[in-house]
N, C-alpha and C positions, 0 to 999 in steps of 0.2 A: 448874119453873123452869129447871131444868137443858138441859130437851130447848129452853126457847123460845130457850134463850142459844146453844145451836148452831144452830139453824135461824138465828137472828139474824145466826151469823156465817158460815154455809153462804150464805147471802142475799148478804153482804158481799164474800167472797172471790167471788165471781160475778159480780157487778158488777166489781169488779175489773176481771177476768179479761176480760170481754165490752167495755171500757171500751177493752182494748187497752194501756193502762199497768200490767199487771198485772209482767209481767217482764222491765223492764226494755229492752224490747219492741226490739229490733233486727228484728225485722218489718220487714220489706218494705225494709232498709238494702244489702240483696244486691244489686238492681240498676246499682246506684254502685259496688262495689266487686270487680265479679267475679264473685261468686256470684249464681247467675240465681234460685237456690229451695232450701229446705230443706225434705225432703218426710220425716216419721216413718213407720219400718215398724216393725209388731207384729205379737204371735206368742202364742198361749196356751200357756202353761206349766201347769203342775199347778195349782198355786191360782190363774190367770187371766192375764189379756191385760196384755202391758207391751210397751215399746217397746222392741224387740230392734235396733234399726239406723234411721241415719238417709241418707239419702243429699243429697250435696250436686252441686248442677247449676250446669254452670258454661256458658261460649260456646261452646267447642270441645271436642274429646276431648281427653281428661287424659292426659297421661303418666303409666301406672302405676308406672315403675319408682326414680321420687324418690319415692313416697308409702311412710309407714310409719306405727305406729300411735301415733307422737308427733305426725302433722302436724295432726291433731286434739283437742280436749279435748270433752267430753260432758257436760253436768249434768240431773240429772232429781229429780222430784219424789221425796219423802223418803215421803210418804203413802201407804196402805194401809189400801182403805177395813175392813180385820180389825180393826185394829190403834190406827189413830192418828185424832184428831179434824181434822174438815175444812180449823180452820185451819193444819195441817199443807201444805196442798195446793200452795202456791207455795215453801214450804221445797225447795230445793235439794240435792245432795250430786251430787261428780264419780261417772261412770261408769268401768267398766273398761274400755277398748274391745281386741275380741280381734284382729279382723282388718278391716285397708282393702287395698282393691283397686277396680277401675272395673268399671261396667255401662253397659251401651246404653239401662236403663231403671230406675227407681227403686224398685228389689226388690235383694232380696238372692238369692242365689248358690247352692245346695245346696254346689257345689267350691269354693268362696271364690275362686276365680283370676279373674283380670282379663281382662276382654272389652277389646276399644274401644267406647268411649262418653263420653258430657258430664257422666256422674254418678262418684261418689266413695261408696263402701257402706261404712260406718265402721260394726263388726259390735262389740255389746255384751254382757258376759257375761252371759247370763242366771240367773246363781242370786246375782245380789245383788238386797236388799230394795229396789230402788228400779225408777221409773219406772212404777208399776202404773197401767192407764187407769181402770178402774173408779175411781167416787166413788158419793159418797150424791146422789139422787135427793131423795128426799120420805120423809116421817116421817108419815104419816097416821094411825098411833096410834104405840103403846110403839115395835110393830115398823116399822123403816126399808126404801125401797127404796134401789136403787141402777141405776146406768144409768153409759153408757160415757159419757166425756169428751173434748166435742170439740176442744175448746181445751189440748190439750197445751201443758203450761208448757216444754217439752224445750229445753235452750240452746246453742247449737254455737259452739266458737271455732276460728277457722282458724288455726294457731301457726306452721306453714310455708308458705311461697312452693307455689302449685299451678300446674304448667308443663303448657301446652299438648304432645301428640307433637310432637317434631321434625320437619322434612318429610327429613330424611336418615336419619333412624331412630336418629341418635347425638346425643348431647349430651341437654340436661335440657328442650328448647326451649322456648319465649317462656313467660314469665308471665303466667299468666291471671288469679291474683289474689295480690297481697301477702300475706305472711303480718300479720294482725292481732292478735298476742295477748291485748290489751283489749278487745277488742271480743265481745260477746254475741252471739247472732241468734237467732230462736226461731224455729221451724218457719211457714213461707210456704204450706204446700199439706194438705189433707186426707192424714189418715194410710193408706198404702196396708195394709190387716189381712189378711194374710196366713190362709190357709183361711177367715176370719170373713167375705171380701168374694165367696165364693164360695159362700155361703149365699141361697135365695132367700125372700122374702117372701111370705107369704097370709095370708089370714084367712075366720075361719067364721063363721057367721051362725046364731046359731040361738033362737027364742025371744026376738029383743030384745037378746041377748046375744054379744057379738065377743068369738072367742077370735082373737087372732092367733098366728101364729107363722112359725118359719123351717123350709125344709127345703134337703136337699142332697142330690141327685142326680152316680149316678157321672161319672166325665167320659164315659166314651165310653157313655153309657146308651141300652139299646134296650128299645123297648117290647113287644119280643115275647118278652124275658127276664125271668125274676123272681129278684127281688133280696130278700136277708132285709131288715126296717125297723128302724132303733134309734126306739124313743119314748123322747127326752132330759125325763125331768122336774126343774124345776130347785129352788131353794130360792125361802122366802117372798120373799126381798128382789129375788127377779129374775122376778117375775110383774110385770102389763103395770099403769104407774101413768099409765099416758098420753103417759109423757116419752118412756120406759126402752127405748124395741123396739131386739131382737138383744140385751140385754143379756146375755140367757140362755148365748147361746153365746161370750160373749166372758168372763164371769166367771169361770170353771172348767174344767176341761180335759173333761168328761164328752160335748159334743157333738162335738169336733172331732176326739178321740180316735180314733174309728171311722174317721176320713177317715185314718189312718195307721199301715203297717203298722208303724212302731217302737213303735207303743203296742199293736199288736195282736194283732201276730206272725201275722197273717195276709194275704195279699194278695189276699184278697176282697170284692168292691165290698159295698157297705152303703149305703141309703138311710138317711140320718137325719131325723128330725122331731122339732122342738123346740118345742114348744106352750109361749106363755105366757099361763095363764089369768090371768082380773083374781082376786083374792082376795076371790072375794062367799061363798064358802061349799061346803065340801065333798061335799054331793049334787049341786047343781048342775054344780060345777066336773069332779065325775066323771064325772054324764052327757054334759056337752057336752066330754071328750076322749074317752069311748066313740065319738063321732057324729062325732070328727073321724079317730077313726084308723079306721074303717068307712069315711067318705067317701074319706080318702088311699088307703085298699085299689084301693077303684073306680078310681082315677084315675090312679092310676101303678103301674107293673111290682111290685108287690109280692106276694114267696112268704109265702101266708097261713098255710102252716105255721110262718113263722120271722120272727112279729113279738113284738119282745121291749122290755121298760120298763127303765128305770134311772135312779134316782132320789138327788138330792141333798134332805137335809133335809126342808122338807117334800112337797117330792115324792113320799115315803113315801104319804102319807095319799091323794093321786090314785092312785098307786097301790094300795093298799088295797082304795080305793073300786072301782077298774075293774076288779082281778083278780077280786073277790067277784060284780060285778054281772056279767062277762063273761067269766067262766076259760076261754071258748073261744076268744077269741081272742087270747090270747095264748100265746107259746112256754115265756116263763120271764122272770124278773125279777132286777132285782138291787137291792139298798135297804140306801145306805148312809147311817149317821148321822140312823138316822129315828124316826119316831114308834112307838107300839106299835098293832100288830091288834089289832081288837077278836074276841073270841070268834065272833059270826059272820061276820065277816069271814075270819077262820081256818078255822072251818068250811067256808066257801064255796070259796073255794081250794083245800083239803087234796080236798076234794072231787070238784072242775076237778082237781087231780092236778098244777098247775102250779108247775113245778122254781122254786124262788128260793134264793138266795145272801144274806144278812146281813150286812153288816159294821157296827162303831162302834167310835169309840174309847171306851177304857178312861178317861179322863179328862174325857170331853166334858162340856166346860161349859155348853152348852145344854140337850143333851137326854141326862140322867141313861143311863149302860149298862144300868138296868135294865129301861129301854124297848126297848133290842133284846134283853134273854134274858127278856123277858118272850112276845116275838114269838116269839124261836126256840120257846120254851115250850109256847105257844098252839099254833103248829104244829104240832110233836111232837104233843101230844095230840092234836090233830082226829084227826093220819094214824095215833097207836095205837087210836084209836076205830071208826075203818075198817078195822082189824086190818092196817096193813101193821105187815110186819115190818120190825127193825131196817135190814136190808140195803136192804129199800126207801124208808125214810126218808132212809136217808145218800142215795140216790140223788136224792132229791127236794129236803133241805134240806138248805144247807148254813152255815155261819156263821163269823165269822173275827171276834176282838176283836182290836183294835193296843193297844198302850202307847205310851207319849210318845215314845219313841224312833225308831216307823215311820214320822213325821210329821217331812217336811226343812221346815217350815213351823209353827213351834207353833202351829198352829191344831187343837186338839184335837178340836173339833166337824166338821172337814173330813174325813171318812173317805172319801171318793171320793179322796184323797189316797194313800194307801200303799194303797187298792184300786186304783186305775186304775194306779198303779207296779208292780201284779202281773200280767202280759200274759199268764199262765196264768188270771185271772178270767176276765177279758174273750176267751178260747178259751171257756173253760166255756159262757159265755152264748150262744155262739155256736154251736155244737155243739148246742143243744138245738134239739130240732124235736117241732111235736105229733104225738101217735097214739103 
């Protein structure tokens, strides 16, 4: 009864939403008053995609040097699809905003300083709980999907007078638009997502069966180079319900990661590939990501010594399945917040000889800790049974539990969290190469 009364009102707030009356909708009021569009830019953080900045476009170029970070106010969704229930989703709470300055185009800035241009980059803080895109998808049993959110509720008010450049270079010159501080407006233009829109789409065909997914080639990519491959495997809720594609990569920081050396500490290009299988069942689902990262080998620049998995939640279990059935082609894995090996699955890896990393929280509320020292366990033994020794085990497994405290998110079950916040992991995994 419980799950029909949210779906009833997930259904509700959607309508809404799609209705256009959902937020008070100052939609499409910018042209009467100056402001020509409000376009939302996001950005994946640690626990997912939220709207880091919005830009506002006006008739002319902006005078940057009347703008500050009061000429603006921000509000955003209070919702987090962790955390809070759907009807949450139109709930409101103001933004911090850190830095405005102008652009030629509606992106933000890496220097934050002001170009000339017709937009206004109102840069928002990113470590408050608000503004996250992800929502809930579909509820096809117990377990829920979730899928990115195209109708951002995001609400911009203009507070100060925004003046055109002067044509002398002095003075605050003409006004382009009134200050309005009643007045709401909600975003006018698709969200520009930031490393998420530079992701490209495919899909596999195999048996009847479509696995889609994203991948992300370097910028300056050449085919007569080979490039290590991240295989991004994601959680249940971000496998393909029909609605949901890219979700993968926008939920969690574990695809986008590799595209940056602040998370990586390296500045070596990386191919990534982000497979969302449908959730019909775990031999299936393993063979047809075996067949797809065999075919991606084929087809693009990849060093087939240095193709490597990493895995959110149940990702664990694709991975599992593929290291057991294929421990040669992979380099090494990393599995965090996951399920447990099974004994020959353990076997079969220990066996392949292929390096993996463990992490989980200490508290995870989904999936008991004793599902990853049961894994760690499993392992140990295959590789004492093969009589490595100590030294070479450390070499090959390795394992890391967090406490509530490593987690800036209390999402205790998110252990790709204060794993990908350790940019010594994410070397490790990288460094590894087969033979």
């Amino acid at each position: 009864m419980r799950l029909r009364r949210t779906l009833i009102a997930f259904a509700a707030v959607l309508a809404i939403a799609s209705s256009g009356t959902a937020y008070a909708a100052s939609k499409g009021q910018g042209a009467t008053d100056g402001i020509k569009s409000i376009t939302p830019i996001t950005t994946v953080y640690t626990y997912g995609q939220k709207v880091s900045a919005v830009a506002v476009e006006y008739e002319q170029t902006v005078n940057p040097r009347i703008l500050d970070n009061s000429t603006f106010s921000v509000s955003d969704t209070k919702y987090n699809f962790r955390f809070n229930p759907i009807e949450d989703l139109p709930k409101l709470a103001e933004r911090t905003i850190t830095h405005t300055y102008t652009n030629d185009a509606p992106t933000s800035r890496a220097d934050r300083s002001s170009v000339p241009g017709r937009y206004v980059i109102v840069e928002l803080d990113p470590d408050e709980n608000l503004g996250w895109t992800v929502v809930l998808s579909k509820c096809p049993t117990f377990l829920c999907h979730v899928k990115v959110n195209s109708d951002l509720p995001t609400q911009v008010v203009q507070r100060k007078d925004v003046h055109a450049q002067p044509g002398n270079g002095k003075g605050k010159g003409p006004v382009l638009a009134k200050a309005t501080p009643k007045v709401s407006r909600g975003v006018t233009e698709k969200a520009v997502n930031l490393l998420v829109d530079d992701f490209q789409y495919g899909s596999y065909l195999n048996a009847g069966v479509v696995l889609p997914y994203h991948y992300h080639l370097p910028k300056n990519y050449q085919p007569g180079k080979k490039y290590p491959l991240m295989v991004v495997l994601p959680g249940h809720g971000m496998g393909w319900d029909g609605d949901n594609l890219g979700v993968q990569i926008a939920a969690d920081i574990p695809a986008t990661a590799w595209l940056q050396s602040s998370w990586t500490g390296s500045t070596e290009d990386v191919i990534v590939l982000a497979p969302q299988n449908q959730r019909v069942g775990l031999p299936a689902e393993g063979d047809l990501l075996i067949k797809l990262v065999e075919q991606f080998t084929k087809d693009f620049a990849v060093d087939t010594e240095r193709v490597y998995a990493t895995t959110v939640s149940y990702g664990s279990q694709l991975l599992w399945e593929a290291f057991a059935k294929r421990p040669d082609l992979f380099a090494a894995g990393l599995v965090t917040g996951g399920f447990q090996v099974s004994a020959d699955q353990a076997k079969a890896i220990a066996a392949g000889e292929v390096p993996l990393w463990i992490t989980h929280g200490v508290n995870d509320h989904l999936l008991n800790i004793s599902l990853a020292r049961n894994s760690n366990a499993a392992l140990r033994s295959a590789y004492e049974t093969q009589g490595k020794t100590p030294e070479q085990i450390a070499d090959l497994l390795h394992y890391t539990e967090y406490g509530d405290e490593a987690f800036s998110l209390p999402d205790h079950h998110a252990a790709y969290g204060p794993t990908y916040e350790d940019s010594s992991i994410l070397q490790w995994l990288l460094a590894q190469r087969k033979g």
